[in-house]
N, CA, C and O atoms as a DFTB+ gen file, in Angstrom:
648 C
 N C O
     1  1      27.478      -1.770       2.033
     2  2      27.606      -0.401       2.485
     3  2      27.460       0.534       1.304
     4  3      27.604       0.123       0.153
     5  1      27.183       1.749       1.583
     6  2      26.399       2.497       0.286
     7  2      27.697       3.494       0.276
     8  3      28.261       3.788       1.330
     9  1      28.095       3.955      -0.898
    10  2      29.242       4.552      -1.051
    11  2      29.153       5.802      -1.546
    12  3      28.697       5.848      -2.689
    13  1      29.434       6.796      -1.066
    14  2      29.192       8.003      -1.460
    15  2      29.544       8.141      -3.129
    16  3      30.615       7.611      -3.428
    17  1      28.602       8.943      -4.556
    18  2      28.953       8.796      -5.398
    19  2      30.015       9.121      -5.827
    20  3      30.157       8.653      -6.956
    21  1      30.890       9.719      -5.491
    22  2      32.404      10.348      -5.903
    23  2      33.447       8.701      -5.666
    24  3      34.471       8.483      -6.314
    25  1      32.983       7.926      -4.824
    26  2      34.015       6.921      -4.466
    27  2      33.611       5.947      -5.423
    28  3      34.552       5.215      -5.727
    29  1      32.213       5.597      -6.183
    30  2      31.959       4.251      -6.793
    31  2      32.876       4.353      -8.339
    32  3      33.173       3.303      -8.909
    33  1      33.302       5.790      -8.969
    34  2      34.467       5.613      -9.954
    35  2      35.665       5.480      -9.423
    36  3      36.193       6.494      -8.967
    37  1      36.446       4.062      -9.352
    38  2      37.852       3.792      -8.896
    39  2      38.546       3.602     -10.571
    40  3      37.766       3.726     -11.515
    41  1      39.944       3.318     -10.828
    42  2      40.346       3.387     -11.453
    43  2      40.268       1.496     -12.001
    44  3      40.165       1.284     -13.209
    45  1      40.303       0.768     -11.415
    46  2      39.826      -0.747     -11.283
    47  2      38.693      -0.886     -12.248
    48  3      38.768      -1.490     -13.317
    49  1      37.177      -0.012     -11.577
    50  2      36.439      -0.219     -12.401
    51  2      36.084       1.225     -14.182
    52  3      35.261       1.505     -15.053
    53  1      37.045       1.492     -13.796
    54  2      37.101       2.146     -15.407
    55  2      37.737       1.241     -16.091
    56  3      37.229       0.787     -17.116
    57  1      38.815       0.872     -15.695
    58  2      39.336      -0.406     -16.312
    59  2      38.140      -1.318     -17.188
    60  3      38.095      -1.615     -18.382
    61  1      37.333      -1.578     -16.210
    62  2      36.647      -2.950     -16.521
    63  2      35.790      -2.464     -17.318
    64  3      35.524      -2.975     -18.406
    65  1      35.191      -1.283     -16.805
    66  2      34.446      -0.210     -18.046
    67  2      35.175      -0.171     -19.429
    68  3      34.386      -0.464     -20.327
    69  1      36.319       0.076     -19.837
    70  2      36.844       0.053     -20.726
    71  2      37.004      -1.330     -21.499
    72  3      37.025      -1.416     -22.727
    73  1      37.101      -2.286     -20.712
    74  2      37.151      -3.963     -21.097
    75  2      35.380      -4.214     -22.138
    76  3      35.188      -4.354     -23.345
    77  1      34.437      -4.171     -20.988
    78  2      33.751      -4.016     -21.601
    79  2      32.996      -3.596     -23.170
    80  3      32.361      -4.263     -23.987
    81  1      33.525      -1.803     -23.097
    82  2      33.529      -1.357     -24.290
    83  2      34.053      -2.132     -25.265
    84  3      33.388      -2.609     -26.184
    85  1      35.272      -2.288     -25.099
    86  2      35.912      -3.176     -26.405
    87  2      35.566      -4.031     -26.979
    88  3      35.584      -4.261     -28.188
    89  1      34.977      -4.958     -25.567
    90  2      34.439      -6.371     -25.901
    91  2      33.647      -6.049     -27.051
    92  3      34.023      -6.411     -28.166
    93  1      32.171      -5.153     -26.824
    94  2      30.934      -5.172     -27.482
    95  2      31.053      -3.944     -28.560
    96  3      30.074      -3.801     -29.293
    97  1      32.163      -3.036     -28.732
    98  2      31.796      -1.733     -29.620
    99  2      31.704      -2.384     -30.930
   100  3      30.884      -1.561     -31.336
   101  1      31.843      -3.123     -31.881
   102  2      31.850      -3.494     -32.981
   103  2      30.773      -4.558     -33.249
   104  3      30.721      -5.276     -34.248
   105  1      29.855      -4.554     -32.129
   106  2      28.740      -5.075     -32.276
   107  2      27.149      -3.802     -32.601
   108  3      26.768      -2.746     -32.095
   109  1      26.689      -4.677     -33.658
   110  2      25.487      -3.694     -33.650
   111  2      24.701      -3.631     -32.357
   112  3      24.652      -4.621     -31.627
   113  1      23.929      -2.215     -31.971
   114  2      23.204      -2.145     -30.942
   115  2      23.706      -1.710     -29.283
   116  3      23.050      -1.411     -28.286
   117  1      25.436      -1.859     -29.583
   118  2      26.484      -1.945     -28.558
   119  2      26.158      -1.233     -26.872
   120  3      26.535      -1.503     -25.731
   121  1      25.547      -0.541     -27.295
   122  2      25.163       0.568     -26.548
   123  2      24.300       0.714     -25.458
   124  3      24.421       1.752     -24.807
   125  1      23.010      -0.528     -24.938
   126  2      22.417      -0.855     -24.441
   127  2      23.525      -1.660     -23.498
   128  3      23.868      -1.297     -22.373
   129  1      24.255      -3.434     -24.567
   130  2      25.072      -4.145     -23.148
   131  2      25.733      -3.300     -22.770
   132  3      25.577      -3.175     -21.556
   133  1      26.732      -2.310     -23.347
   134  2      27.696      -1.437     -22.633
   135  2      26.589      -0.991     -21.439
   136  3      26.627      -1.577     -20.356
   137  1      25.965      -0.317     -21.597
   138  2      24.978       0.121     -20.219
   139  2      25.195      -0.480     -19.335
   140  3      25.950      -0.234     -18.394
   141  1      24.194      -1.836     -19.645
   142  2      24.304      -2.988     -18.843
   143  2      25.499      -3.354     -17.875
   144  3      25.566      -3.572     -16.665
   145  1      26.504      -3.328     -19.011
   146  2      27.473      -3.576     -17.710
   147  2      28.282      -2.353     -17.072
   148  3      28.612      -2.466     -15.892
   149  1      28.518      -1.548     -17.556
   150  2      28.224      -0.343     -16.559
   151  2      27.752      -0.149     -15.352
   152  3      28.409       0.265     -14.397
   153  1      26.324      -0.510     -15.352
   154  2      25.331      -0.670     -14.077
   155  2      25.901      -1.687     -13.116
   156  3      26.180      -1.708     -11.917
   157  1      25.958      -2.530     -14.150
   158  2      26.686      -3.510     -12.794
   159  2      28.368      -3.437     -12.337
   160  3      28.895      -4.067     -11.420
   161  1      28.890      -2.659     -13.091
   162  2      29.945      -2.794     -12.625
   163  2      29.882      -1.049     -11.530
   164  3      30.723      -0.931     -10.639
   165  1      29.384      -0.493     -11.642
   166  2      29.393       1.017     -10.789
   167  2      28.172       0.912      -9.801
   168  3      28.199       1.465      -8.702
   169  1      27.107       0.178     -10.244
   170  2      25.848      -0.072      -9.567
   171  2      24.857       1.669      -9.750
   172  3      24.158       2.174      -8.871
   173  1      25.063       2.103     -10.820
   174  2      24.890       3.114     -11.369
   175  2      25.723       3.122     -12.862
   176  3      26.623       2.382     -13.258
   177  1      24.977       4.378     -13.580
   178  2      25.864       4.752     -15.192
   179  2      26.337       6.503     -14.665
   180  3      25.744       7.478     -15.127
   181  1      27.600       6.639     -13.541
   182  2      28.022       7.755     -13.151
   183  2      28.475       8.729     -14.442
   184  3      28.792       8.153     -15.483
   185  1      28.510      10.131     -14.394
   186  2      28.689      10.726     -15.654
   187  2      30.549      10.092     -15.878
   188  3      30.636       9.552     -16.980
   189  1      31.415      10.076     -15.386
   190  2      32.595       9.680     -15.943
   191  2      32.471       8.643     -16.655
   192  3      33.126       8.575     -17.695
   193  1      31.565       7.534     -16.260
   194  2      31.285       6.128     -17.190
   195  2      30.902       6.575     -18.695
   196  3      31.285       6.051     -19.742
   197  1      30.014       7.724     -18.518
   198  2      29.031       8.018     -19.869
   199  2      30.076       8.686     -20.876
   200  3      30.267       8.447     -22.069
   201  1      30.671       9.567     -20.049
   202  2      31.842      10.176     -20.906
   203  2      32.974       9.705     -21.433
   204  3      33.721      10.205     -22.275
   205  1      33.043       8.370     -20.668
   206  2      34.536       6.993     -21.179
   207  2      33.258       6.286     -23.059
   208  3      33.505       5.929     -24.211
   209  1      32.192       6.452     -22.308
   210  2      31.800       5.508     -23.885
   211  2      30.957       6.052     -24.515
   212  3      30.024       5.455     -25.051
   213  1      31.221       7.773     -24.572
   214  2      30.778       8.582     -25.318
   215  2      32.080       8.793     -26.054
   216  3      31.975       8.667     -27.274
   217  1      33.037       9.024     -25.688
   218  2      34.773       8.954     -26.209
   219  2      34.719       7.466     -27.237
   220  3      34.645       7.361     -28.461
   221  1      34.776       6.617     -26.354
   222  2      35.472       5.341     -27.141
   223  2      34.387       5.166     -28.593
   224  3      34.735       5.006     -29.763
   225  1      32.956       5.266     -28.012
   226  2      31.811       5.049     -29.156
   227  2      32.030       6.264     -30.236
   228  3      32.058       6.066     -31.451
   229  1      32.126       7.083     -29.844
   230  2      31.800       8.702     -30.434
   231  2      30.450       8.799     -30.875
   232  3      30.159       8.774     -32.071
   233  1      29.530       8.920     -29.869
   234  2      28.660       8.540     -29.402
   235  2      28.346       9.958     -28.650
   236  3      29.152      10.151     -27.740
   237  1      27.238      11.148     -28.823
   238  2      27.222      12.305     -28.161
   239  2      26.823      11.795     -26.815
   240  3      26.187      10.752     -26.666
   241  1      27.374      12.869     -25.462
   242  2      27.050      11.903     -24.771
   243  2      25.332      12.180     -23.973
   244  3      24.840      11.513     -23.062
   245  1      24.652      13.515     -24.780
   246  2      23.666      13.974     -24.638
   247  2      22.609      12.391     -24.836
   248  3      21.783      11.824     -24.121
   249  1      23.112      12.173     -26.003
   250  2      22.211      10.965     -27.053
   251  2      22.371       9.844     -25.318
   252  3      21.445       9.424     -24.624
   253  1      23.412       9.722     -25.175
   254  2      23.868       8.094     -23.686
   255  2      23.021       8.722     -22.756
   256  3      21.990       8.099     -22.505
   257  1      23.189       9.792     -22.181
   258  2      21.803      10.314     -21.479
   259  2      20.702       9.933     -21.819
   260  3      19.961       9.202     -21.163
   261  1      20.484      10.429     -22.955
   262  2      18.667      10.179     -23.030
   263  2      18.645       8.754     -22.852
   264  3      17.714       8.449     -22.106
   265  1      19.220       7.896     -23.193
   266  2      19.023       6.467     -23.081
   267  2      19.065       5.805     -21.824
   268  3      18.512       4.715     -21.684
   269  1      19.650       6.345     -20.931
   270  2      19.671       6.200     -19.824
   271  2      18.591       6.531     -19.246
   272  3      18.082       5.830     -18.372
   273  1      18.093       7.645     -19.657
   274  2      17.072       8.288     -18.535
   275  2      15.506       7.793     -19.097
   276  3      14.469       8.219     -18.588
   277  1      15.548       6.739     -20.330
   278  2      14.710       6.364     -21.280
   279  2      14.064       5.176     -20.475
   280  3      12.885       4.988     -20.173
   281  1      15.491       4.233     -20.151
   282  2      15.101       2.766     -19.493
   283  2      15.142       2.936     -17.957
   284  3      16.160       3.052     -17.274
   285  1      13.840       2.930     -17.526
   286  2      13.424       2.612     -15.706
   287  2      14.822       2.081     -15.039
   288  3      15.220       2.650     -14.023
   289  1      15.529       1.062     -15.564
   290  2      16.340      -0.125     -14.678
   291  2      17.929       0.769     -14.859
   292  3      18.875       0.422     -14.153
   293  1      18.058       1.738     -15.704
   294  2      19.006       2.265     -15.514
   295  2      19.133       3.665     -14.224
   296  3      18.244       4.330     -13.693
   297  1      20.273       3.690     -14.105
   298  2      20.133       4.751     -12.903
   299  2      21.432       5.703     -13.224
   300  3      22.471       5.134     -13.561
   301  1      21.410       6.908     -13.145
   302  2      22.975       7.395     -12.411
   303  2      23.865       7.755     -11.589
   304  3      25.067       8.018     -11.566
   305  1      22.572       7.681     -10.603
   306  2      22.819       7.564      -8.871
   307  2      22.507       5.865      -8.500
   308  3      21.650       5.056      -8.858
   309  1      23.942       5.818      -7.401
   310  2      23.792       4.520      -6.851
   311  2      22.469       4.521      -6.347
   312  3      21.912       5.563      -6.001
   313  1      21.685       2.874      -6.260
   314  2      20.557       2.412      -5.815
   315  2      20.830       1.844      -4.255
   316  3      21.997       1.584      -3.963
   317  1      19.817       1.654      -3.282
   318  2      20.297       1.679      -2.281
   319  2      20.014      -0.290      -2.424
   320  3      19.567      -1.067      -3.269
   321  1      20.576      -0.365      -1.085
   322  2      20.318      -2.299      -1.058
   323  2      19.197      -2.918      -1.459
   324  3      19.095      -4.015      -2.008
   325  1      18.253      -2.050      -1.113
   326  2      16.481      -3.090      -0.883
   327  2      16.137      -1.386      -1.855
   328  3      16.296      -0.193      -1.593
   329  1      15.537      -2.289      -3.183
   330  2      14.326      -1.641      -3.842
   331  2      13.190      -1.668      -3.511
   332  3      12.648      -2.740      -3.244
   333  1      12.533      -0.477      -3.444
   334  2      11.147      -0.460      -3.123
   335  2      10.286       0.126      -4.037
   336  3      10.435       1.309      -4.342
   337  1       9.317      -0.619      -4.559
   338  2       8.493      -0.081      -5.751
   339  2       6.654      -0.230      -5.243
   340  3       6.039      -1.204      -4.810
   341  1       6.307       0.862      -5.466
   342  2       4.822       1.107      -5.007
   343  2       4.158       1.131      -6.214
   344  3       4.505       1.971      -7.045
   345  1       3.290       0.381      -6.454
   346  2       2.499       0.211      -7.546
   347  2       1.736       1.513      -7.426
   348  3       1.494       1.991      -6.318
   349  1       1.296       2.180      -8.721
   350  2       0.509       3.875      -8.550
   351  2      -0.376       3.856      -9.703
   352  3      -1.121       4.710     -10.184
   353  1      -0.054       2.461     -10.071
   354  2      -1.692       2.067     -11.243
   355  2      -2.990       2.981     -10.504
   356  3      -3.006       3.692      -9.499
   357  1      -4.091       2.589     -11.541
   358  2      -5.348       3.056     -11.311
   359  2      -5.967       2.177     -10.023
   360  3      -6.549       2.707      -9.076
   361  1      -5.770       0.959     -10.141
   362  2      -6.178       0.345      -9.236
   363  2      -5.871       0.696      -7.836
   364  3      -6.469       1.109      -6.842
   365  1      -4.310       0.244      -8.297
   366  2      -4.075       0.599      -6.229
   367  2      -3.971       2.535      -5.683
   368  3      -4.010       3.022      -4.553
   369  1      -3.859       3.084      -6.805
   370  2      -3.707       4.565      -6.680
   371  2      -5.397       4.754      -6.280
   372  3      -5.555       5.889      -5.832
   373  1      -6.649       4.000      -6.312
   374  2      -8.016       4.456      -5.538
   375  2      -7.864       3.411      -4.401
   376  3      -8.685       3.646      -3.514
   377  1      -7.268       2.590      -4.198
   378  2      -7.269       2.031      -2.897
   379  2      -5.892       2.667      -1.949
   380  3      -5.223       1.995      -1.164
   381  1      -5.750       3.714      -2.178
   382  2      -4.662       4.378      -0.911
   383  2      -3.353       4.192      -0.957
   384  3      -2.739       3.955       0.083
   385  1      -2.587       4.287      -2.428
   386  2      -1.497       3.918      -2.693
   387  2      -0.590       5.296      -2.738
   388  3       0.586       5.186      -2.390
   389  1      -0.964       6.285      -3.054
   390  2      -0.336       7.682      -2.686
   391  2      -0.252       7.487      -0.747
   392  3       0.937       7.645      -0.473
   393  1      -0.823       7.295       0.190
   394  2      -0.484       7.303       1.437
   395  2       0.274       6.491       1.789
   396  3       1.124       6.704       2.655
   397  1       0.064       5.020       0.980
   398  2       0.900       4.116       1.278
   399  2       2.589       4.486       0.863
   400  3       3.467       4.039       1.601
   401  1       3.003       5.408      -0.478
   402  2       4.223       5.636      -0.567
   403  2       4.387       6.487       0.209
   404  3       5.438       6.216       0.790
   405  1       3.840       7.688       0.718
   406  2       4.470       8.502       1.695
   407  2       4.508       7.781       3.043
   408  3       5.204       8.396       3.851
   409  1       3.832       6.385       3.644
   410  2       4.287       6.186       4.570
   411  2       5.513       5.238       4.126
   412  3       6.469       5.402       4.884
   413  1       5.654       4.678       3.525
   414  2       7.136       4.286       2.780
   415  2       8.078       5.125       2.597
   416  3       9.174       4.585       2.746
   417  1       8.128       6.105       2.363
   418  2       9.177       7.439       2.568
   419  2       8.880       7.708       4.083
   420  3       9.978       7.826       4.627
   421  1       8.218       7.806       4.688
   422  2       8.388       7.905       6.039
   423  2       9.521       6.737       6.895
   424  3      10.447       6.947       7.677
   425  1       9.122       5.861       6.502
   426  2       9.564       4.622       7.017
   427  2      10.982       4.572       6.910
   428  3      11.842       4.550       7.791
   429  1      11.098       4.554       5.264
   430  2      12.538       3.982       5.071
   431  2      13.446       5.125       4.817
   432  3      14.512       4.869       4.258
   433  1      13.195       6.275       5.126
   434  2      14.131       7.367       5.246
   435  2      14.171       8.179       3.543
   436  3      14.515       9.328       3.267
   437  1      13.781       7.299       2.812
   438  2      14.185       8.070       1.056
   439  2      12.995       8.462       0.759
   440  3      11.937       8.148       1.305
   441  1      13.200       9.239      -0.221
   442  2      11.825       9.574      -0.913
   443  2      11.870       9.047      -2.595
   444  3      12.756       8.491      -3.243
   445  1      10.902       9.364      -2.842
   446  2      10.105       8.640      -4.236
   447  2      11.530       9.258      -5.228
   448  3      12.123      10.336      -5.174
   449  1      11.729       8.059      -6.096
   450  2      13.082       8.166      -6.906
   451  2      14.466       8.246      -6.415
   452  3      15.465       8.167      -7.129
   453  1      14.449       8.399      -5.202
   454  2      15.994       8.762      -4.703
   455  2      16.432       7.459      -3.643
   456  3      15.629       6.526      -3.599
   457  1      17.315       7.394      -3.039
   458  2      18.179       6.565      -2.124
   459  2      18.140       7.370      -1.072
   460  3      18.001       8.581      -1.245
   461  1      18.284       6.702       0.471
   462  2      17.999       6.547       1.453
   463  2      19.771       7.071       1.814
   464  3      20.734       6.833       1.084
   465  1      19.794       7.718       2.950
   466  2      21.182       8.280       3.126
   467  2      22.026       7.019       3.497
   468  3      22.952       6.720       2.744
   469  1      21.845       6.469       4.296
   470  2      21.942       5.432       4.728
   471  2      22.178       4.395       3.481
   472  3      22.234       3.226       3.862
   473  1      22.294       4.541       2.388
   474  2      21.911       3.404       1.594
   475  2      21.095       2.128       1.216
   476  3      21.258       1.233       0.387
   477  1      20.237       2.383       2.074
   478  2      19.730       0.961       2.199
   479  2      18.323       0.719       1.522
   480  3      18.094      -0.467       1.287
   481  1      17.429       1.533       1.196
   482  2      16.453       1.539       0.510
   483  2      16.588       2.947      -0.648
   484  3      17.008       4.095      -0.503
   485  1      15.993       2.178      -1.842
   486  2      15.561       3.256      -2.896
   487  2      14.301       3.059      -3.421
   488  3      13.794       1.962      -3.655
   489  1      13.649       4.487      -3.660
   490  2      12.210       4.131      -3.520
   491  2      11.674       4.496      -4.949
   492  3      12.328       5.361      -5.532
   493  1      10.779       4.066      -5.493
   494  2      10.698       3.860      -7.296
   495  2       8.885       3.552      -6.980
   496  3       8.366       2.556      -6.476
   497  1       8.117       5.060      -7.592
   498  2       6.766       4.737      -7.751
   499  2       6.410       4.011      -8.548
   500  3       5.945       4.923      -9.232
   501  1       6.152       2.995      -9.221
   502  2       5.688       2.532     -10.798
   503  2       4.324       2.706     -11.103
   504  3       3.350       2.841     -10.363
   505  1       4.469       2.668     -12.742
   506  2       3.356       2.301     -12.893
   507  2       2.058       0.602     -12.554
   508  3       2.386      -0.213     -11.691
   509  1       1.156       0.469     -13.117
   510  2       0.461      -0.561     -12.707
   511  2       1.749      -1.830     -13.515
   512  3       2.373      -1.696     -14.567
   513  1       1.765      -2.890     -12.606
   514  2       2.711      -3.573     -12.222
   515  2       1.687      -5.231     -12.763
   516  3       2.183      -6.321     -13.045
   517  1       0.558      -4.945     -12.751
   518  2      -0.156      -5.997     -13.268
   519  2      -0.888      -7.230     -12.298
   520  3      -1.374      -8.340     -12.513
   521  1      -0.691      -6.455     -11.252
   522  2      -1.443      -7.406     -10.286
   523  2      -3.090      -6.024      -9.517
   524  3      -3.459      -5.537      -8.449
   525  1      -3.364      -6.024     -10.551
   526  2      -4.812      -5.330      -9.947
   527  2      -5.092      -5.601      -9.128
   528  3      -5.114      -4.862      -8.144
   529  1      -5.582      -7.267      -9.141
   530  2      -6.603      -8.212      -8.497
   531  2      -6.190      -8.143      -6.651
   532  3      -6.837      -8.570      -5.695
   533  1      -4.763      -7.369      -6.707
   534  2      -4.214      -7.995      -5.528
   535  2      -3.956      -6.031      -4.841
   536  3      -3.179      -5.728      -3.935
   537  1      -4.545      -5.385      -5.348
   538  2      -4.451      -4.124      -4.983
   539  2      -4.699      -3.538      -3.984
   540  3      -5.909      -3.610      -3.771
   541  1      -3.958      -2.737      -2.910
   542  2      -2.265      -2.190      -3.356
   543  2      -1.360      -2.730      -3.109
   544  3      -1.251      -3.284      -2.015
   545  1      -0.179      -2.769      -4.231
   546  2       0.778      -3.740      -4.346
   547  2       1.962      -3.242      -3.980
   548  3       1.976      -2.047      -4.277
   549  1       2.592      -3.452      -3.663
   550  2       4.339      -2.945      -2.997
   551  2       5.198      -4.648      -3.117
   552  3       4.995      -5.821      -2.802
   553  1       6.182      -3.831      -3.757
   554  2       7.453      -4.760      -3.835
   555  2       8.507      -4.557      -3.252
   556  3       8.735      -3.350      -3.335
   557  1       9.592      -5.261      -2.487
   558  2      10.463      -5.191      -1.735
   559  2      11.514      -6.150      -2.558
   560  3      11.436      -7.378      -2.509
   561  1      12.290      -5.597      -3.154
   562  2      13.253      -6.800      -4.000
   563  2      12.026      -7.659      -4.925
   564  3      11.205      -7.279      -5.760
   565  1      12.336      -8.925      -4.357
   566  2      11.895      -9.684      -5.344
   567  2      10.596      -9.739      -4.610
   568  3       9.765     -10.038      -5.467
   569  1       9.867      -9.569      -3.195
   570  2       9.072      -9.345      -2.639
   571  2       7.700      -8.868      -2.712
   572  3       7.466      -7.666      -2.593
   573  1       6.582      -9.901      -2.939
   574  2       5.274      -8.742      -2.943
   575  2       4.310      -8.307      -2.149
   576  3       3.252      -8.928      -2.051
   577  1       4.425      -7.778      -1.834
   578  2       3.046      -7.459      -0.771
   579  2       1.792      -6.761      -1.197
   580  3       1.796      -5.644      -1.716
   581  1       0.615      -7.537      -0.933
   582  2      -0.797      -7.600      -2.022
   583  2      -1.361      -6.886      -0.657
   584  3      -0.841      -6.882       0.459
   585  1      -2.899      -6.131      -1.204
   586  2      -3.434      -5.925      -0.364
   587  2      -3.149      -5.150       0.950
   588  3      -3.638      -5.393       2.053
   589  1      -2.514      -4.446       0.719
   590  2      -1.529      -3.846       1.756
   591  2      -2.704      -2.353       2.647
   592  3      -3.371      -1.679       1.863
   593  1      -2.800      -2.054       4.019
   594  2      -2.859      -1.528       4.474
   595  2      -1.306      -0.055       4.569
   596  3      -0.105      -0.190       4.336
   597  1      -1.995       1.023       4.944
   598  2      -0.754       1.990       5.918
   599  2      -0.238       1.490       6.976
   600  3       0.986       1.601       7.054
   601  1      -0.990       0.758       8.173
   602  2      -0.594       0.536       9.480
   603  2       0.552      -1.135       9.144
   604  3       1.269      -1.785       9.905
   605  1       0.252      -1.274       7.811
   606  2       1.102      -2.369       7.566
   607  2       2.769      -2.173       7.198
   608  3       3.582      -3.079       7.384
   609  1       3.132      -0.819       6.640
   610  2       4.445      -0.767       6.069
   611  2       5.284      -0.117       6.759
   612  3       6.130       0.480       6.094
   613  1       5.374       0.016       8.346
   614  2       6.263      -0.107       9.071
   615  2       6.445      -1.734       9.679
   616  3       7.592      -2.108       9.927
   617  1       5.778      -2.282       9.811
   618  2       6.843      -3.775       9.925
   619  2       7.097      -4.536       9.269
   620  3       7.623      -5.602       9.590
   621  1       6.685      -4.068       7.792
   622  2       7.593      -4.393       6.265
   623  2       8.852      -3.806       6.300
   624  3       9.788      -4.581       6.105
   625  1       9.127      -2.592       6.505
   626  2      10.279      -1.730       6.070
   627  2      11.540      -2.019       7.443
   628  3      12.753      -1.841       7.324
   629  1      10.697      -2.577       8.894
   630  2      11.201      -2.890       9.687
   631  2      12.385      -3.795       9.131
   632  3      13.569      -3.476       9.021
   633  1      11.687      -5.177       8.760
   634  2      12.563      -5.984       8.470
   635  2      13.679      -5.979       7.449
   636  3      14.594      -6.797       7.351
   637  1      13.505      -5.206       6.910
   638  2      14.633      -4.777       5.416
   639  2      15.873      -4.171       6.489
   640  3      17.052      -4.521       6.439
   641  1      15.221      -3.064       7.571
   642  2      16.458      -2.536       7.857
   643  2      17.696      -3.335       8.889
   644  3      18.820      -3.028       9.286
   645  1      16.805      -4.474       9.041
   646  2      18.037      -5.407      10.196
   647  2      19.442      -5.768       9.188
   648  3      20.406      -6.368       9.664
């Protein structure tokens, strides 16, 4: 269930946020695993997280921003259940990959970068993803779908939402 962002900081997981920190601050580089587990422990890097290990690091927390907003896999809004990534390379972007994400935002309720109200899909344009040969490419989780038509990604997106 997708949790409105005000509820995913509990006091439990600042805790563990704070565990964390400790573990790794006296390690060079610290600053990336702290992320890391951040993300997984909030399923996002919410600004109260950034500001607990901008404090403990002394660490501006402008600088934890940019780093955040640097690496793709980080987020500061929760992600919804099922990732969805539309390849927007050169390749599949001349075989109909701009229609194909707007019928993917049609479909699954979110639009490009954001989460689905519902929680359940978040939608992430990428760049070329490295499967040309198989162009246009869409990923669903760990999921690929090659060669993809429009009339095809409503009973892709179907099945995510059961």
């Amino acid at each position: 269930m997708h949790e409105a962002h005000g509820n995913i900081v509990t006091s439990e997981r600042m805790l563990n946020l704070d565990h964390a920190i400790e573990f790794h601050k006296n390690s060079a580089g610290c600053l990336i695993p702290i992320l890391n587990e951040s993300q997984k422990i909030f399923g996002c890097i919410p600004l109260d997280a950034q500001k607990r290990i901008s404090e403990m690091l002394g660490i501006p927390l402008a600088e934890i921003y940019g780093v955040i907003t640097f690496y793709s896999h980080f987020s500061v809004e929760p992600k919804g259940e099922h990732t969805i990534r539309v390849c927007m390379g050169t390749a599949c972007y001349v075989k109909n990959a701009q229609r194909i994400l707007e019928e993917v935002e049609k479909e699954s309720g979110a639009q490009e970068g954001a989460t689905s109200p519902d929680g359940k899909f978040t939608i992430d344009a990428t760049r070329c993803i490295g499967a040309c040969g198989l162009a246009p490419v869409m990923t669903v989780n760990a999921d690929v779908y090659a060669h993809l038509s429009v009339d095809q990604v409503a009973a892709i997106i179907a099945k995510y939402k059961e």
